[in-house]
Structure formats: structure tokens, C-alpha cells
ChimeraX commands (.cxc) that place a marker at each C-alpha (Angstrom):
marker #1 position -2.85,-15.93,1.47 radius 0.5
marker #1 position -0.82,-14.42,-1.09 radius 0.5
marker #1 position -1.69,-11.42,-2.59 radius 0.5
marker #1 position -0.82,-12.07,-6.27 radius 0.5
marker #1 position 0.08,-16.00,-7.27 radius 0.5
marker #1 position 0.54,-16.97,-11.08 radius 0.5
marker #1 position 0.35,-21.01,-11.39 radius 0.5
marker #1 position 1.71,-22.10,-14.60 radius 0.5
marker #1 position 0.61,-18.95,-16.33 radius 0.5
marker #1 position 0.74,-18.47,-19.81 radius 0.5
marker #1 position 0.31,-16.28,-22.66 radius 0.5
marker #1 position 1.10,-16.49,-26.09 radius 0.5
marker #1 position 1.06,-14.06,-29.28 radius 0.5
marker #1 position 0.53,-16.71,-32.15 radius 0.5
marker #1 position 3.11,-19.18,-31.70 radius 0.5
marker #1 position 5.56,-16.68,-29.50 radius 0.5
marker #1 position 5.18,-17.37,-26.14 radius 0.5
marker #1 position 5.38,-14.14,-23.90 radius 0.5
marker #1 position 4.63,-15.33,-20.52 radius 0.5
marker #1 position 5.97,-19.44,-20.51 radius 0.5
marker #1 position 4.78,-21.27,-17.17 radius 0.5
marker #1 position 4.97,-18.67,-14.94 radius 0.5
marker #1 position 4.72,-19.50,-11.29 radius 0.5
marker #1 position 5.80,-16.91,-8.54 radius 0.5
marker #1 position 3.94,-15.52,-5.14 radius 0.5
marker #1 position 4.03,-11.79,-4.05 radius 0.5
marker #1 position 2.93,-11.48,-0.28 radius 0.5
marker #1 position 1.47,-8.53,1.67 radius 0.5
marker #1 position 3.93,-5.89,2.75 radius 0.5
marker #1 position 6.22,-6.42,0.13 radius 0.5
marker #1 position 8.02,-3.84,-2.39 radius 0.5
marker #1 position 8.73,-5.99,-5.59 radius 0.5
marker #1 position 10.90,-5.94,-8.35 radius 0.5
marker #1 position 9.97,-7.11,-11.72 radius 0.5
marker #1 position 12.80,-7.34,-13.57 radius 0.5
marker #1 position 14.54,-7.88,-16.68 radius 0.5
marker #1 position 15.41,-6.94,-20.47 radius 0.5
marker #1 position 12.95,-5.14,-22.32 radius 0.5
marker #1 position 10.75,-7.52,-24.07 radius 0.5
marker #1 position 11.12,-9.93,-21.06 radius 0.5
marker #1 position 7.18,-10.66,-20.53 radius 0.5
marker #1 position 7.03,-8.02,-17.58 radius 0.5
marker #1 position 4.57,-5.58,-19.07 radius 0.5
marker #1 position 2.05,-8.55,-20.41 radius 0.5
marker #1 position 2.09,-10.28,-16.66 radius 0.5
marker #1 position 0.90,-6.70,-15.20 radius 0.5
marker #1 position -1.32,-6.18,-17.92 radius 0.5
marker #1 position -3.09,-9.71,-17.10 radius 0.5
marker #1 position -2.83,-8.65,-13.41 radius 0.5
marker #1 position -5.17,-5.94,-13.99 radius 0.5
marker #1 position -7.40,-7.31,-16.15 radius 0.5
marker #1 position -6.18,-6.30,-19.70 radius 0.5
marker #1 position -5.12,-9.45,-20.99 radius 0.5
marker #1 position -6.39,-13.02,-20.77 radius 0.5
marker #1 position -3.91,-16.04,-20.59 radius 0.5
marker #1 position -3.81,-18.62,-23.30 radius 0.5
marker #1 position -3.24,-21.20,-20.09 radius 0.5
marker #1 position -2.58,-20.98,-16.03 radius 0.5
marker #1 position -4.00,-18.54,-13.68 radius 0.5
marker #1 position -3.28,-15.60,-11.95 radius 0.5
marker #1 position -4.96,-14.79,-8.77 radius 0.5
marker #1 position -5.08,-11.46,-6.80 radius 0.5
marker #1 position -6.03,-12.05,-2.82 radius 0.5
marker #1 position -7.48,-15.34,-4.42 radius 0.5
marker #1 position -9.70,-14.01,-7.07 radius 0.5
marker #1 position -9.10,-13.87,-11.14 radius 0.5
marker #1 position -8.65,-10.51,-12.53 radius 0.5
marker #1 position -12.28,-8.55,-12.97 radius 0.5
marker #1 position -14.51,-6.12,-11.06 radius 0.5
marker #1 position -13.43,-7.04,-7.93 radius 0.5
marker #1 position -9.60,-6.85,-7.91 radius 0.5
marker #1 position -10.31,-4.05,-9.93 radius 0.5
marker #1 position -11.30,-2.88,-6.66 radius 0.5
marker #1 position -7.69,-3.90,-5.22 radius 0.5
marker #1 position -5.11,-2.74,-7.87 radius 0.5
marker #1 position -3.85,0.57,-8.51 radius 0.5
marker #1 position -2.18,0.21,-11.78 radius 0.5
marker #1 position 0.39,2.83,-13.35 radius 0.5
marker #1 position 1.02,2.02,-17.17 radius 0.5
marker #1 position 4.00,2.17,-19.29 radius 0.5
marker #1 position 2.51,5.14,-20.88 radius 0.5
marker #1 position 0.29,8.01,-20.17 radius 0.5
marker #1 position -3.45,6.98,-20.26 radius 0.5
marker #1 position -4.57,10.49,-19.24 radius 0.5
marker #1 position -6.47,12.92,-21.76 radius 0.5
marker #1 position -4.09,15.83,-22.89 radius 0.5
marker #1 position -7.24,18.48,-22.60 radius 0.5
marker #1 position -7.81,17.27,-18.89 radius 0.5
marker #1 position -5.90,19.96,-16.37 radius 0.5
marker #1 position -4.82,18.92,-12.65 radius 0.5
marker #1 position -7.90,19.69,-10.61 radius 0.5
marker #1 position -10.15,17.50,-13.86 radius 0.5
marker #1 position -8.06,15.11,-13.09 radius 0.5
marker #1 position -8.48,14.75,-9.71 radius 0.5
marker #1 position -12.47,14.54,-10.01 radius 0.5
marker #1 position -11.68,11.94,-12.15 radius 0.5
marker #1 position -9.70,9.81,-9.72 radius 0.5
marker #1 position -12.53,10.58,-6.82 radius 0.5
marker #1 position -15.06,9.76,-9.69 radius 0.5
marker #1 position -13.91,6.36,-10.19 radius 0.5
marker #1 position -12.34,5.06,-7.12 radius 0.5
marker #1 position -13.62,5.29,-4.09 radius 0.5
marker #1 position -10.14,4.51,-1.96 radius 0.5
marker #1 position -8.95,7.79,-3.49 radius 0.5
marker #1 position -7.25,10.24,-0.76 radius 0.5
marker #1 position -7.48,13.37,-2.48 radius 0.5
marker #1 position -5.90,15.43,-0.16 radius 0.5
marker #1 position -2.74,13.20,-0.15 radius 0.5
marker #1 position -2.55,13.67,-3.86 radius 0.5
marker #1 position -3.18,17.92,-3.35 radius 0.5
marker #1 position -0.51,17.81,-0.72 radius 0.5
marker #1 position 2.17,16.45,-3.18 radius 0.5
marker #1 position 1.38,18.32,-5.90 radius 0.5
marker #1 position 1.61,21.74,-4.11 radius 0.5
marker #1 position 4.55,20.59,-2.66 radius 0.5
marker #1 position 6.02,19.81,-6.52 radius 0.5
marker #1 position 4.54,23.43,-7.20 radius 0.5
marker #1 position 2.07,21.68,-9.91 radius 0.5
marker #1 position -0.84,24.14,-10.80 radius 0.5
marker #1 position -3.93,22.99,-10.59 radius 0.5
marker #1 position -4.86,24.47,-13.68 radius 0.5
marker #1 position -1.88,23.01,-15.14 radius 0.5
marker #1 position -3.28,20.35,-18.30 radius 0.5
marker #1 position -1.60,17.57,-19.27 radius 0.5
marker #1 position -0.44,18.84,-22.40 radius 0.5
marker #1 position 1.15,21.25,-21.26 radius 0.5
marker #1 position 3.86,19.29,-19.00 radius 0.5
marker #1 position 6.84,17.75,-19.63 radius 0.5
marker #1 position 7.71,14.28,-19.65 radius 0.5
marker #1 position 8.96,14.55,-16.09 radius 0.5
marker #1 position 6.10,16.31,-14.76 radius 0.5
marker #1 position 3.56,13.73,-16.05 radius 0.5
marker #1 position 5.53,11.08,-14.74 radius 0.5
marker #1 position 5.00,12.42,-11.46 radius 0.5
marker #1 position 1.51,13.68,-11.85 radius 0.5
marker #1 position 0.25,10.13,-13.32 radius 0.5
marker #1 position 2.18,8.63,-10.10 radius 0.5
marker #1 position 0.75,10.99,-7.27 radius 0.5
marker #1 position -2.74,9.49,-8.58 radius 0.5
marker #1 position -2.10,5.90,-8.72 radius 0.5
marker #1 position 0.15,6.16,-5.07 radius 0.5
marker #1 position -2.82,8.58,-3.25 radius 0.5
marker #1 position -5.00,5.00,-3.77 radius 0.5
marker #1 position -5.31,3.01,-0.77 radius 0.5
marker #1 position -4.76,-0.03,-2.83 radius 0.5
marker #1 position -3.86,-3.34,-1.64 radius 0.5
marker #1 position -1.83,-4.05,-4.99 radius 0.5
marker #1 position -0.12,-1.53,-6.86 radius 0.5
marker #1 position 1.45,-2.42,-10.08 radius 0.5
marker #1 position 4.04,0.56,-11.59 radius 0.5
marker #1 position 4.64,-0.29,-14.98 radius 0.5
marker #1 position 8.17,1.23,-15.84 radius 0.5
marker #1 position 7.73,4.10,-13.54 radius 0.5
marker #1 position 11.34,5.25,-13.79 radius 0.5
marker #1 position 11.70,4.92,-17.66 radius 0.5
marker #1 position 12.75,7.96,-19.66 radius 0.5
marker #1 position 13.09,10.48,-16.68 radius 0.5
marker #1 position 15.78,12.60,-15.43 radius 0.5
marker #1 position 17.70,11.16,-12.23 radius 0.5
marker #1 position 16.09,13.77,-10.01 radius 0.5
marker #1 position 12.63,12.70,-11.02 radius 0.5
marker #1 position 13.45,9.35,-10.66 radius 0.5
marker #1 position 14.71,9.87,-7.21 radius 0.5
marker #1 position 11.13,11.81,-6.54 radius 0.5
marker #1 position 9.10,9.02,-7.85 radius 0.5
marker #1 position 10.87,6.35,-5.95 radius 0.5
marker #1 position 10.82,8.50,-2.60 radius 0.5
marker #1 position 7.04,8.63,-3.78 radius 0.5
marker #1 position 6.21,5.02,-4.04 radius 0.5
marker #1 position 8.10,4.24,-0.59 radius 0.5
marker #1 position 6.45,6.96,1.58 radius 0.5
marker #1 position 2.90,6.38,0.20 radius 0.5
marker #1 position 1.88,2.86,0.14 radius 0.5
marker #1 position 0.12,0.83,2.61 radius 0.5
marker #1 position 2.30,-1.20,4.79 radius 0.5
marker #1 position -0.28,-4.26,4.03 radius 0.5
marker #1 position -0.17,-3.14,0.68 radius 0.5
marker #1 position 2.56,-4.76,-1.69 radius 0.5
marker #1 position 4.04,-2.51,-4.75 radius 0.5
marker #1 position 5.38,-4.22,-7.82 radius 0.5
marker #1 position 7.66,-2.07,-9.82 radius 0.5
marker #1 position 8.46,-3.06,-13.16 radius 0.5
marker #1 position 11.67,-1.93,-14.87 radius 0.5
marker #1 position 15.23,-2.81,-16.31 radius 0.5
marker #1 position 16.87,0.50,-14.32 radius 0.5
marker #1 position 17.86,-1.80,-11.18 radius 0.5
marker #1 position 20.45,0.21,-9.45 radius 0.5
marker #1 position 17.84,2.76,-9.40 radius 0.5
marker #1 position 15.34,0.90,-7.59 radius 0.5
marker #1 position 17.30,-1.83,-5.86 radius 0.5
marker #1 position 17.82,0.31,-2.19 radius 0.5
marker #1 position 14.05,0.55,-2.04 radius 0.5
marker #1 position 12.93,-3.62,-2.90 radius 0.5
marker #1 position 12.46,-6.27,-0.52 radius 0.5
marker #1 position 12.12,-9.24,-3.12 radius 0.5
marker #1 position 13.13,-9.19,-6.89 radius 0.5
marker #1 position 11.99,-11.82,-9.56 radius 0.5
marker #1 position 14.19,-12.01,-12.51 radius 0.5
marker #1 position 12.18,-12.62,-15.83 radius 0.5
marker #1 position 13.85,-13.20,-18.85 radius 0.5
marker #1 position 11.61,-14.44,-22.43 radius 0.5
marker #1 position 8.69,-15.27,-20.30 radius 0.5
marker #1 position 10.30,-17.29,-18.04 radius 0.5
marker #1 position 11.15,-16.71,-14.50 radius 0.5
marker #1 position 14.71,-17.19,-14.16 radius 0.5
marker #1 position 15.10,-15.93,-9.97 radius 0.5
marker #1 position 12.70,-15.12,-7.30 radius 0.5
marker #1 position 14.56,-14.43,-4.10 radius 0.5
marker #1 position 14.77,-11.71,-0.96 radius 0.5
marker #1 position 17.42,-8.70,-1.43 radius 0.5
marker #1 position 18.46,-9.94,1.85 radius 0.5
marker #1 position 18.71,-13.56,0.81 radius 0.5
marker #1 position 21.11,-12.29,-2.34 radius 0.5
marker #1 position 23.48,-9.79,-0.58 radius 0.5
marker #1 position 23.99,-12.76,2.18 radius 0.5
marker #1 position 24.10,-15.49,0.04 radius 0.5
marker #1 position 25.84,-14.36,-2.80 radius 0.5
marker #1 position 27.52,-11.50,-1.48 radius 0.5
marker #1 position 26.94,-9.16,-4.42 radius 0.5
marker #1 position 24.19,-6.13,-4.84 radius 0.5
marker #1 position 20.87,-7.23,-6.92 radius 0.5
marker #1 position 22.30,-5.36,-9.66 radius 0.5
marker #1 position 25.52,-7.48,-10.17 radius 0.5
marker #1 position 23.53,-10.66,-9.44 radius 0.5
marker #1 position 21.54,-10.01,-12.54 radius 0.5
marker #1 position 24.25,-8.96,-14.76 radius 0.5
marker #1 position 25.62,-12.17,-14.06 radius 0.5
marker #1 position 22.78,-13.77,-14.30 radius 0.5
marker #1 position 21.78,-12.90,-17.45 radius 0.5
marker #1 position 24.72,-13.58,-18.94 radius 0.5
marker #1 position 24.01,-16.90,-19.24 radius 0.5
marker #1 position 19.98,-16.70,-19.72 radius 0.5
marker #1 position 19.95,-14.48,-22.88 radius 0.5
marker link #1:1,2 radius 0.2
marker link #1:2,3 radius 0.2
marker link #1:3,4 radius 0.2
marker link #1:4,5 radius 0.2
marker link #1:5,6 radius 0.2
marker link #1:6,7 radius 0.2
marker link #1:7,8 radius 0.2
marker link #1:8,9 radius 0.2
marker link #1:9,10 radius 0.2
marker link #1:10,11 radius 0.2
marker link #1:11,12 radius 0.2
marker link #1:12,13 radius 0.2
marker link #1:13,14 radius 0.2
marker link #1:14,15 radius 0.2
marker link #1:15,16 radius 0.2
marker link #1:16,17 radius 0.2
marker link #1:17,18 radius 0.2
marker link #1:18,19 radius 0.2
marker link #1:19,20 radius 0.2
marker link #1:20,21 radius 0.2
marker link #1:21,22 radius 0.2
marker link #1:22,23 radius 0.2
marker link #1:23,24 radius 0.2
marker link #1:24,25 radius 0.2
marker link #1:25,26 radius 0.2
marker link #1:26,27 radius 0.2
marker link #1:27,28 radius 0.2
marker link #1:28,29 radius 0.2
marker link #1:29,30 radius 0.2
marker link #1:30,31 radius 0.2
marker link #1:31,32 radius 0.2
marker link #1:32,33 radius 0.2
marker link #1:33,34 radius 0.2
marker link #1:34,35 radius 0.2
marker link #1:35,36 radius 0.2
marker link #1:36,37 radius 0.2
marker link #1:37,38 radius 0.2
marker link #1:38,39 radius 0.2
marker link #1:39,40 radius 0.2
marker link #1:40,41 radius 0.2
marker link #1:41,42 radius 0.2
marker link #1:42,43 radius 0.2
marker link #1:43,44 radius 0.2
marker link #1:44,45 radius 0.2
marker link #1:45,46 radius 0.2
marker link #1:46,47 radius 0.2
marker link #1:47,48 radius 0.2
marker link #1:48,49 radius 0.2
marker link #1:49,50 radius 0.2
marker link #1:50,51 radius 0.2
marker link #1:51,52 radius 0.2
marker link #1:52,53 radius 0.2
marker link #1:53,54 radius 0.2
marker link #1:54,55 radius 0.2
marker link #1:55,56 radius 0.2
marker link #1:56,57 radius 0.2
marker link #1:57,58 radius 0.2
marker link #1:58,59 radius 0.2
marker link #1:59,60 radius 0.2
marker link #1:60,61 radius 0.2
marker link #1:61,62 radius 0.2
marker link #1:62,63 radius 0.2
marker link #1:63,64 radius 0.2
marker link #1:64,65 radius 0.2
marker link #1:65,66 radius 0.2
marker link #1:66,67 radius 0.2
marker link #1:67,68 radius 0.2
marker link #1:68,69 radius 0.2
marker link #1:69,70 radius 0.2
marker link #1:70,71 radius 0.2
marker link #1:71,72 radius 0.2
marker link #1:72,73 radius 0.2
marker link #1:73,74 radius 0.2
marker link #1:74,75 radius 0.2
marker link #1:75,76 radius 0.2
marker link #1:76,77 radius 0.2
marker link #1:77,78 radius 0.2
marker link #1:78,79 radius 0.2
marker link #1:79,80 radius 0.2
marker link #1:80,81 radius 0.2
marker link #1:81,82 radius 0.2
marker link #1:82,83 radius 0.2
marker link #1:83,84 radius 0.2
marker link #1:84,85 radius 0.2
marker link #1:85,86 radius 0.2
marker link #1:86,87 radius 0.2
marker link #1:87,88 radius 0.2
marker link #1:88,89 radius 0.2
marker link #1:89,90 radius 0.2
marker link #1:90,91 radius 0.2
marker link #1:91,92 radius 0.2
marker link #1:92,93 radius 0.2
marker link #1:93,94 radius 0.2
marker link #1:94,95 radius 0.2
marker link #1:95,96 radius 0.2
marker link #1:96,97 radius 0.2
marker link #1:97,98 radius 0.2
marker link #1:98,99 radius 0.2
marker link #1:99,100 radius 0.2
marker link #1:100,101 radius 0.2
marker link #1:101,102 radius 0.2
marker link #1:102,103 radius 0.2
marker link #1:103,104 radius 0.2
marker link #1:104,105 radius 0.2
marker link #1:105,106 radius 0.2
marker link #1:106,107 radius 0.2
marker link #1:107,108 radius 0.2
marker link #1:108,109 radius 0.2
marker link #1:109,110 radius 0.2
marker link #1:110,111 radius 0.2
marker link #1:111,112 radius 0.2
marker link #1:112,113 radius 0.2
marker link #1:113,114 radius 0.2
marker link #1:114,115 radius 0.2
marker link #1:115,116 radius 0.2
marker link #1:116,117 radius 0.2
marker link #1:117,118 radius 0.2
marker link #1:118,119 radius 0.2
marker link #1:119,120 radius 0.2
marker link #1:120,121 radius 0.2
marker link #1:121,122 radius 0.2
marker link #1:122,123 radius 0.2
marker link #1:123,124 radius 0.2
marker link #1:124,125 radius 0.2
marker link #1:125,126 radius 0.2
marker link #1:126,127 radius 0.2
marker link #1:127,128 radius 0.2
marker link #1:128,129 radius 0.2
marker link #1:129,130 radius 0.2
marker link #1:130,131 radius 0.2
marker link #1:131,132 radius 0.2
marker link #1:132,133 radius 0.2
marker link #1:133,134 radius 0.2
marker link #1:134,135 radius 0.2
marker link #1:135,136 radius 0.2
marker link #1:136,137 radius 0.2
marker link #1:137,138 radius 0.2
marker link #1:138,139 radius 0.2
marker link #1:139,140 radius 0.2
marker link #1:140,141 radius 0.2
marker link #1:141,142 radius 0.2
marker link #1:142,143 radius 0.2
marker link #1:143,144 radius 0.2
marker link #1:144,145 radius 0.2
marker link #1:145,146 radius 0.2
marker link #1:146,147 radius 0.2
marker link #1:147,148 radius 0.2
marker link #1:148,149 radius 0.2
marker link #1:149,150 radius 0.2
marker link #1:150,151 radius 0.2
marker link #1:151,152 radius 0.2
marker link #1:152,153 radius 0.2
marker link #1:153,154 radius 0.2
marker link #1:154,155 radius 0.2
marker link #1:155,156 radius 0.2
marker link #1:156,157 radius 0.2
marker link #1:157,158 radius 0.2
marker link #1:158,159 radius 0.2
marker link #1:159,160 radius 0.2
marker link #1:160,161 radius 0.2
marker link #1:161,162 radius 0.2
marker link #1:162,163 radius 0.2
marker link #1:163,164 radius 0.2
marker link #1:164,165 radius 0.2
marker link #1:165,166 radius 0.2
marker link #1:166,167 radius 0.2
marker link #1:167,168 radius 0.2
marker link #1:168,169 radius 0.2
marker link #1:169,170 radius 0.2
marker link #1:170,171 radius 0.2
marker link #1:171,172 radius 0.2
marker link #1:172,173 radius 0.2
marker link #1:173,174 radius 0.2
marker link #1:174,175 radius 0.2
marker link #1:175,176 radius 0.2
marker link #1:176,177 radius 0.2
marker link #1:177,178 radius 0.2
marker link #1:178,179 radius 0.2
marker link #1:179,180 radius 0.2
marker link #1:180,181 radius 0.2
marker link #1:181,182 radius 0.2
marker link #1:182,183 radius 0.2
marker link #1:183,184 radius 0.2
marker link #1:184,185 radius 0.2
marker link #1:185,186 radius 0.2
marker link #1:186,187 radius 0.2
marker link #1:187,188 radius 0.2
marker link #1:188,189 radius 0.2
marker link #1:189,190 radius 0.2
marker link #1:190,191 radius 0.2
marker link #1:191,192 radius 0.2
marker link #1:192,193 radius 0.2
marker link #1:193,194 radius 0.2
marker link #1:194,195 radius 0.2
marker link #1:195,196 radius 0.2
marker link #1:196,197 radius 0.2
marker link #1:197,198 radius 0.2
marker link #1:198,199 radius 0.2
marker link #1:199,200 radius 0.2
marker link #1:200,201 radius 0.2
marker link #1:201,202 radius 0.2
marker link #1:202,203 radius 0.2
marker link #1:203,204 radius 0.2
marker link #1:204,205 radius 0.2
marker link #1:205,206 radius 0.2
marker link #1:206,207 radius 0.2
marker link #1:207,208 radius 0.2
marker link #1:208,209 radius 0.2
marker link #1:209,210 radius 0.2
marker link #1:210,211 radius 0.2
marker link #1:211,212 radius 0.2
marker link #1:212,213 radius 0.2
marker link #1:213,214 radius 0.2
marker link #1:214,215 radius 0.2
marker link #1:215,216 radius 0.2
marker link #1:216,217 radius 0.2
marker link #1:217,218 radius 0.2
marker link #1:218,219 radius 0.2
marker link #1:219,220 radius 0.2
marker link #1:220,221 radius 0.2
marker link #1:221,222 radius 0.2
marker link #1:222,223 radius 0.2
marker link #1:223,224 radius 0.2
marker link #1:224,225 radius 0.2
marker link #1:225,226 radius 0.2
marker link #1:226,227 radius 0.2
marker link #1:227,228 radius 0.2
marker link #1:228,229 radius 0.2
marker link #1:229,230 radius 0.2
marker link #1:230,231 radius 0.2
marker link #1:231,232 radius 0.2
marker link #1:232,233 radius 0.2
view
């Protein structure tokens, strides 16, 4: 069974359509890139993935249920932006975590943070960009999700925090587990995907294997979308 399937999935604002009959499969095991331009319809398909939005039309199933309580249960989801309350400080935030989700592995999270030298009495106001990224990523990674869904987790960083967060999502995820990452930095992310799906104004313009595009079209994912956007926008 797949572990995320959109049939014909929809979702308009008013008469602009953001999502426009999607259909796509993401199996188990898989690291997944979401890509395209910004405005593209990537953020609104997560956001119905976990629950936050409701289609105008089509479905989206996760391990064969709609979005609610129970693949609430399966999803570790990492927003665009930070959800976390300035005032909380490292070790609040951690309670939290164990508070609401039982698949939390607290010590996985401790282990990274000591290792990034993050205080636990650190709060979230006083970081910096880059150190929230991380922080916000070491608790949606130290799930043991079946889905996880990184909303732009690369966006606005420096290069060596990218390079953190990416060795981050690719050491700590379930091999059963699949891990969408949503972004429009592709050379960043493309060593570390197994499958890509090209999105472009709510439509799904490619859904292929990185394999299946370096043999087949002899060019990296990167080119392959500059090209293929080219023509799509």
C-alpha cells in the first residue's frame, strides 16, 4: 500500500486553483522531493497531508486513511515557519515533544543537540535563524514517524546549516519511513532523493526515480528541471 496517494486532488482559493487534479504515490522507504517554483501548490498539498487544509475535490490518503487523528499519529510535519513559542527554552521544548507524541526519542534529540553545543536553557528567542532551523528539525526527525513532511527545510539558511540539516534528515529517519522534502533549492537536496515530483501551478508536471532521470535522460535532477520548466511556466 502506498504510504501517501492523492487521486484527483484538488484545492482551490476562490476561483484560483492551487492544487489542479493531483494524482501521485509516495511508497515506504522513500526520500522525496517536492519540487518546484515558489507558489507551485507544494506547501498547500503538505498542509492537506497533515490535516490543515481540506480539498475542494479528490482525496488524499496516508497508509489508506484521510488526514485526522490517526495519521496524525503517522506524520511528523516540519512547517515553512517556526511554530514554536519564543518564551519556550530547549529542555520546555522537549517536554513538549514527549508531551504530545508518544513516538518521541528524546534522547536522540539530546544527543544532537549537545553535539550542535545547543544549551538546554537556550529559548527560542534567543537563536538565530540557523539555530532554529536546526532545533525545530532535531524535533520533528527524533519522531519515529512513518511520514515525515519538511516543509522548506533548507530555505533561508547558510550552506553549512543546510548541509547539517540534510545530513540530519538522512541519518535519522526510519528506513520504512518515507521523508518528503519540499523546496525549490534542488542541487542542494538532489544527492540525498530517491524520487522527485515536479509541481508547477498545481499541477504535477514529472514524477520519476533519480535513477530513472540520470539513465534516461542523462542529465542531474537539477538540469532536468531547468529544462523542464522552461516550457511549463
Amino acid at each position: 500500500m502506498a504510504l501517501l496517494e492523492c487521486k484527483q486532488l484538488t484545492k482551490n482559493y476562490g476561483n484560483n486553483p492551487a492544487l489542479d487534479h493531483v494524482d501521485l504515490t509516495i511508497e515506504p522507504g522513500r526520500i522525496v522531493g517536492l519540487l518546484g517554483p515558489n507558489g507551485s501548490g507544494k506547501t498547500t498539498l503538505i498542509k492537506i497531508a497533515n490535516g490543515l487544509l481540506v480539498p475542494t475535490s479528490g482525496t488524499l490518503t496516508i497508509d489508506g486513511m484521510a488526514p485526522g487523528q490517526e495519521t496524525k499519529k503517522l506524520v511528523s510535519y516540519l512547517p515553512e515557519r517556526t511554530y514554536l513559542s519564543t518564551w519556550m527554552n530547549v529542555v520546555q521544548l522537549l517536554d513538549f515533544f514527549c508531551d504530545f507524541y508518544p513516538d518521541f526519542d528524546r534522547a536522540a534529540a539530546e544527543h544532537m543537540l549537545t553535539a550542535l553545543e545547543i544549551s538546554p536553557n537556550l529559548r527560542i528567542k534567543q537563536m538565530s535563524k540557523g539555530t532554529r532551523e536546526k532545533v525545530q528539525l532535531i524535533l520533528v526527525m527524533s519522531r519515529k514517524a512513518r511520514l515525515y513532511l519538511l516543509d522548506e527545510p533548507i530555505g533561508g539558511v547558510d550552506p553549512a546549516t543546510r548541509d547539517y540539516i540534510i545530513r540530519t534528515i538522512i541519518s535519522n529517519y526510519n528506513e520504512q519511513a518515507s521523508v518528503v522534502i519540499s523546496t525549490h533549492l534542488i542541487s542542494d537536496v538532489e544527492n540525498v532523493l530517491d524520487d522527485v515530483i515536479f509541481i508547477n501551478r498545481g499541477r504535477v508536471v514529472l514524477q520519476s526515480s533519480v535513477d530513472e532521470i540520470r539513465a534516461e535522460k542523462n542529465c542531474s535532477v537539477d538540469e532536468l528541471f531547468r529544462e523542464v520548466f522552461r516550457y511549463a511556466v
